[in-house]
C-alpha positions, 0 to 999 in steps of 0.5 A: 500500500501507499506509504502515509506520511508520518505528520500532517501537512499545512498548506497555506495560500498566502495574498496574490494580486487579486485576493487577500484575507485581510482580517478575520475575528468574532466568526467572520473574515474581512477579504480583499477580491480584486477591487472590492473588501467582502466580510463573510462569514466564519464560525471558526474564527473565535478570537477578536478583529484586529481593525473592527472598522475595516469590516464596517467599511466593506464593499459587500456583506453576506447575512446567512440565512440558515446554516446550510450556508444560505443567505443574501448579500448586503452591499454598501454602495448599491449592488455588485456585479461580476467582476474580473479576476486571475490567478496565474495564467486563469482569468475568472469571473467572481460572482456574489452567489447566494451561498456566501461563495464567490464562484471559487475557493481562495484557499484551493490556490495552494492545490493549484500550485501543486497540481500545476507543477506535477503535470509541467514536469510531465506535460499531456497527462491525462486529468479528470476534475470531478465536482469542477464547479466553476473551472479554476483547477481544470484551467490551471491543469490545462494552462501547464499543458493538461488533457482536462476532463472536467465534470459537475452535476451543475450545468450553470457551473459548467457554463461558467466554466467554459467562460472562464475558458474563454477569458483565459485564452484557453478555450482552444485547449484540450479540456471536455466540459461534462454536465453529470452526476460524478458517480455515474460518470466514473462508473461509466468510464471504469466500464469503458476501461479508461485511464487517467494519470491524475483525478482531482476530487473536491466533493461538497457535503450534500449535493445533487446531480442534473435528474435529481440525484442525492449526494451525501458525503460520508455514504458516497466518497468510499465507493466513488474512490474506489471506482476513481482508484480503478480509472488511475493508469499504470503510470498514474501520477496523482490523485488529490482529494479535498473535503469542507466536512467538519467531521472530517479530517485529513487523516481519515482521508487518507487512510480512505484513500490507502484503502482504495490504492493496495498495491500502489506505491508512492506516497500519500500527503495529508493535512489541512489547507489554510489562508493566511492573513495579508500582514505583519504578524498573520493567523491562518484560518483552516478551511479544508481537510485534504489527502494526496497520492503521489509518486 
């Protein structure tokens, strides 16, 4: 079986130019996107603002409504529309959604970095991105010269994805859009016989699939893992798993994933994905538990 690491691992995602976490304290995070300061949100963060004004001077405020993330945006100046961003060589569109999101995970830039450098080391892998949402990773993997397949059950994510494509200059790129329930599509293709050298999964909690099909973490990640560990090509490279659960943790997800990879060898990482305040003296704030194979 693979060999777990010993200790976990803290991946941070500190500011680039168009993101920042700027403060955080009294269970929100005051962040920096592009132009515009947002408060969000955040249970975790127990201890005290370090400048409370800053968070009343903020462009956009979500207030949640429930606690399945749901709610309504509050903006200062009159309502926000989409707005231009980048991380490396993606462009993206940020968008205020009604779940607090802004159309992508700040602190997956840490998994990006990694992704990205595996396959320009060794360029034309073959990668399938399940629960893809708005694309972010699935560019990021093409734009290091990735062949991308990239599914999510949410045909308006999707959409947004091949935008995102198209603002990257990469739309001309290898990269299949697919509307489906991820289940049904790594069944199909462990039918099929395909292989893919890297799998990245980002699954939410709770979802639902394009006809009404119901996502639950804890009871579908093993038999969806398994199923991926059979897609993985003899001359696999990676495959990455990233879970938001908080009765989660990245050791339980790794010794899941040793489970579906006996006699694999390479290494599996495993730990906490963080962002990291824009300053001196820096908290982070934990968001996500994650576990990678590797070579």
């Amino acid at each position: 079986m693979p060999q777990l690491a010993d200790v976990p691992s803290l991946l941070i995602t500190r500011a680039w130019e168009d993101y920042a976490l700027l403060d955080s304290g009294g269970g929100r995070k005051l962040e920096r996107y592009g132009r515009h300061t947002v408060v969000r949100p955040e249970p975790q963060c127990f201890w005290s603002p370090r400048n409370p004004a800053a968070f009343d001077a903020a462009d956009a405020v979500f207030d949640p409504t429930d606690e399945d993330e749901a709610g309504r945006w509050r903006f200062a100046r009159g309502a926000l529309d989409t707005f231009p961003l980048r991380w490396g060589p993606t462009r993206f569109t940020g968008r205020f959604t009604p779940f607090r999101h802004l159309a992508f995970f700040p602190e997956q830039a840490a998994n990006w970095a990694w992704m990205s450098e595996r396959v320009a080391r060794r360029p034309g892998l073959k990668v399938l991105n399940l629960f893809g949402y708005t694309g972010v990773a699935s560019l990021a993997l093409a734009a290091a010269g990735a062949e991308v397949t990239h599914v999510d059950a949410s045909k308006k994510s999707v959409g947004w994805a091949r935008e995102n494509a198209e603002l990257s200059g990469l739309a001309d790129r290898p990269v299949r859009w697919i509307v489906e329930d991820a289940r049904k599509y790594v069944a199909r293709e462990v039918r099929r016989g395909s292989r893919y050298h890297g799998i990245v999964l980002d699954p939410p909690k709770y979802g639902r699939g394009p006809t009404g099909e119901v996502w639950r973490l804890f009871e579908d990640l093993p038999g969806l893992l398994a199923d991926c560990a059979a897609l993985l090509a003899d001359d696999a490279d990676f495959l990455l798993l990233n879970a938001y659960a908080a009765r989660i943790s990245g050791l339980s997800l790794a010794h899941l994933m040793a489970g579906a990879l006996p006699g694999c060898a390479g290494r599996i990482d495993w730990g906490e994905l963080a962002l990291e305040e824009d300053g001196p003296d820096p908290r982070a704030l934990g968001l996500s538990f994650f576990a990678r194979w590797s070579v």
